[in-house]
C-alpha positions as CSV (number, residue, x, y, z in Angstrom):
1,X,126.1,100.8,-68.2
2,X,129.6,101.1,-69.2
3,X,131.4,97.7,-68.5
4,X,135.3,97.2,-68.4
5,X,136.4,94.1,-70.7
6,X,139.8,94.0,-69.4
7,X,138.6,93.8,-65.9
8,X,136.1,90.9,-66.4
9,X,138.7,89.1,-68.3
10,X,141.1,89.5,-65.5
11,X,138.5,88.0,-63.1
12,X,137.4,84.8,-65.6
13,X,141.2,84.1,-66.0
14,X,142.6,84.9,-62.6
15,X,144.2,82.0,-60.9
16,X,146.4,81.5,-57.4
17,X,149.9,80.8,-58.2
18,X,151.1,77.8,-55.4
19,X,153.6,79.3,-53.0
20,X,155.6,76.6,-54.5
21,X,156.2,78.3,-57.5
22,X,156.9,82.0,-56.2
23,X,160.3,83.5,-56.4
24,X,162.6,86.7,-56.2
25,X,162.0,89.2,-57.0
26,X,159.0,90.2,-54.8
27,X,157.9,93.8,-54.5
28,X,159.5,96.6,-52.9
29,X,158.0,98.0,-50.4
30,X,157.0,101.1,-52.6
31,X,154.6,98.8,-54.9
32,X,153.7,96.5,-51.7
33,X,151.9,99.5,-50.3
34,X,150.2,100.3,-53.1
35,X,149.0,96.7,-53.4
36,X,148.2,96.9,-49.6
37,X,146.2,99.7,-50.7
38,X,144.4,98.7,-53.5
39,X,143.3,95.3,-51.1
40,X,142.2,98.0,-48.4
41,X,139.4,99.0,-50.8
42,X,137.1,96.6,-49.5
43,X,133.7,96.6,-47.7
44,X,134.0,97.5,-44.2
45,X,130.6,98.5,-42.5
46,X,130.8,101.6,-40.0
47,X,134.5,102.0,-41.1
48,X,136.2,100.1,-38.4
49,X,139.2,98.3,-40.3
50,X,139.0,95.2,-38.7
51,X,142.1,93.9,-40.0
52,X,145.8,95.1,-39.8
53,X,148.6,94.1,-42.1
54,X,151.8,92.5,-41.0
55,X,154.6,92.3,-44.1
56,X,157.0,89.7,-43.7
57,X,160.5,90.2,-45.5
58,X,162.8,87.5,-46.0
59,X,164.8,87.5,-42.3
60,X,161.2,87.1,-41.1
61,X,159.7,84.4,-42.9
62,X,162.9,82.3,-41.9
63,X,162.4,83.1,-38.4
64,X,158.9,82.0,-38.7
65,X,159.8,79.2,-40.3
66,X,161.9,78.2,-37.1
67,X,159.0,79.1,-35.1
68,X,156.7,76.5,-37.1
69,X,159.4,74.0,-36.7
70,X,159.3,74.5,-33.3
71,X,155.3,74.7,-32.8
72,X,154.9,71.3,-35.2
73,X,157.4,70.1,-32.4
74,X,155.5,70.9,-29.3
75,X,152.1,69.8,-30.7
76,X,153.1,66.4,-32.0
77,X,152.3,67.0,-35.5
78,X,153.2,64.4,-38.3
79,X,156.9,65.6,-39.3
80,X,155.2,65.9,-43.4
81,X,152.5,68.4,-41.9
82,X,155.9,70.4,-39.7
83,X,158.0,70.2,-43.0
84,X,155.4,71.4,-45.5
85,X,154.5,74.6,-43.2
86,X,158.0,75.4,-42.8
87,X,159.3,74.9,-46.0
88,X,156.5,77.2,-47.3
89,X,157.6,80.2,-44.9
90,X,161.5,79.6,-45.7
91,X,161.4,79.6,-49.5
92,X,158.7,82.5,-49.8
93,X,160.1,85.5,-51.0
94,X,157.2,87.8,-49.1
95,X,154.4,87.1,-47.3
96,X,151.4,89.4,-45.6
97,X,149.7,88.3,-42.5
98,X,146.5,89.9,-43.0
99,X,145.2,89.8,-39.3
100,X,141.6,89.9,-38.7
101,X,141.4,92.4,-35.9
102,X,137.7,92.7,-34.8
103,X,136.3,96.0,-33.0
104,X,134.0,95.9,-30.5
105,X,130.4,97.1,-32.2
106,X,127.1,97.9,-31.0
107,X,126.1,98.3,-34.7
108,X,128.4,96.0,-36.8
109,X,128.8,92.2,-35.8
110,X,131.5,90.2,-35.5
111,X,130.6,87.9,-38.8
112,X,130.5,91.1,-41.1
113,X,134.2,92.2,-40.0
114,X,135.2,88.6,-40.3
115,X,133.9,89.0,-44.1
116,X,135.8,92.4,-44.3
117,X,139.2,90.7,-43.2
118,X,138.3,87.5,-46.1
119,X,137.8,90.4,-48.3
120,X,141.1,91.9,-47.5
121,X,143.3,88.8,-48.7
122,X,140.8,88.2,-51.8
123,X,141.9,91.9,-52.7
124,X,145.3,91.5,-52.2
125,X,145.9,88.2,-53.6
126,X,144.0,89.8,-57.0
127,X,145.7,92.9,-56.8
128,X,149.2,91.3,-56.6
129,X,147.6,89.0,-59.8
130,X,146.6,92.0,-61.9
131,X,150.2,94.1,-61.0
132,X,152.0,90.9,-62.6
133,X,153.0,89.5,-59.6
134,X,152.4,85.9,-58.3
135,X,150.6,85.1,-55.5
136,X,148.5,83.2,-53.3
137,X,146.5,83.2,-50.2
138,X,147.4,80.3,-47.3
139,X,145.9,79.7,-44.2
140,X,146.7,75.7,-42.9
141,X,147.4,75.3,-38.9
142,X,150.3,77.3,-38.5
143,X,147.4,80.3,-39.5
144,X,145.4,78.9,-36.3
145,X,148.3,78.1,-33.8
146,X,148.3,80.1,-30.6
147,X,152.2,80.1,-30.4
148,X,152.6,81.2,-34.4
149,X,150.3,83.7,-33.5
150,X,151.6,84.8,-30.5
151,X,155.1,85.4,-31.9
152,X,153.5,87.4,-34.7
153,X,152.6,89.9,-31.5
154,X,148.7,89.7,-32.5
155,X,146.3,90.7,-29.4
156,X,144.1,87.9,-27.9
157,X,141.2,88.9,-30.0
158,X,143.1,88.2,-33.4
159,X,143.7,86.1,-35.4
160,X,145.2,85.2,-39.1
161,X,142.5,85.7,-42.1
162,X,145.3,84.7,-44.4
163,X,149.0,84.3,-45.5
164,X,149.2,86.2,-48.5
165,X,152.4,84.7,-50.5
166,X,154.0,87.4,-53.5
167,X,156.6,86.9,-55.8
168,X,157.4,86.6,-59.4
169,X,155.6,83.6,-60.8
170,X,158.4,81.0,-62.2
171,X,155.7,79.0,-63.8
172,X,152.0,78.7,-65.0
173,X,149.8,76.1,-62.8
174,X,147.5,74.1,-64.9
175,X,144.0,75.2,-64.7
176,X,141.7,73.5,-62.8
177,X,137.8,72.6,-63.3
178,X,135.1,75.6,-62.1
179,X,132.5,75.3,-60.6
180,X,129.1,74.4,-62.6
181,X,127.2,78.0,-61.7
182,X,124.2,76.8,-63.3
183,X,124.5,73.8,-60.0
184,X,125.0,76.4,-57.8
185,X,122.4,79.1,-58.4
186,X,119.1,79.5,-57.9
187,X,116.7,82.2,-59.6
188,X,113.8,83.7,-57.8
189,X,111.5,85.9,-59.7
């Protein structure tokens, strides 16, 4: 078995960087694809892609940012809850909707191309990570609103797997506790 020690040390040091701390520059759109690539490379029984990509530059996360404004608005949200979402959109330097775009499949069900689409933004969020980039992967009620999704132009039978946030990390988050394994796993022999 041949085993890569950079990868594995990549994956037991990874961490999200909050949205909070991303900044300019963000990738061009050059090294985007090749990131959108890379997070591409994921399981996805019967080869049916059910997920699409939609990048969001700049002018477009400050017109969604209106748009969330404007949702929190209509709904009645707390203004914190409208403010945070917002705020989020306006001051991220790039963001991916991954959208999870189910097919219609005799053979593959619903759940596994649900699992694709998580897949998808676990990819890209590490694939950002290991380029250098900062990013993370945000979902909150804006990812679930009808209206935030309908001015995103997603077909009824979509919806958001994930806000994927990239930038250039201005700081280092503390790390945070793990998760006991040995709690969490069970051996069967």
């Amino acid at each position: 078995m041949t085993q890569d020690p950079a990868a594995m040390a990549f994956l037991l040091s990874r961490r999200s960087r909050p949205a909070r701390m991303l900044a300019t520059p963000a990738p061009d759109r050059a090294t985007l694809t090749g990131l959108l690539t890379a997070a591409a490379r994921v399981p996805d029984h019967g080869k049916l892609e059910p997920w699409r990509f939609i990048v969001l530059t700049a002018p477009a996360l400050a017109a969604l940012a209106r748009t969330v404004s404007a949702r929190a608005e209509a709904l009645g949200l707390p203004p914190e809850a409208a403010d945070k979402a917002a705020v989020t959109f306006a001051q991220s330097p790039l963001a991916v909707a991954v959208v999870a775009s189910p097919k219609p499949s005799e053979k593959i069900p619903q759940i596994e191309q649900t699992l694709s689409a998580g897949a998808v933004c676990l990819s890209l969020v590490n694939a950002a990570l290991a380029s250098g980039w900062g990013a993370c992967w945000l979902t909150g009620w804006a990812a679930m609103d009808k209206g935030v999704q309908d001015s995103l132009g997603l077909a009824p039978q979509e919806w958001i797997a994930g806000f994927i946030h990239i930038g250039t990390s201005s700081a280092t988050p503390p790390e945070r506790p793990r998760p006991d394994i040995a709690a969490l796993t069970t051996w069967r022999d």
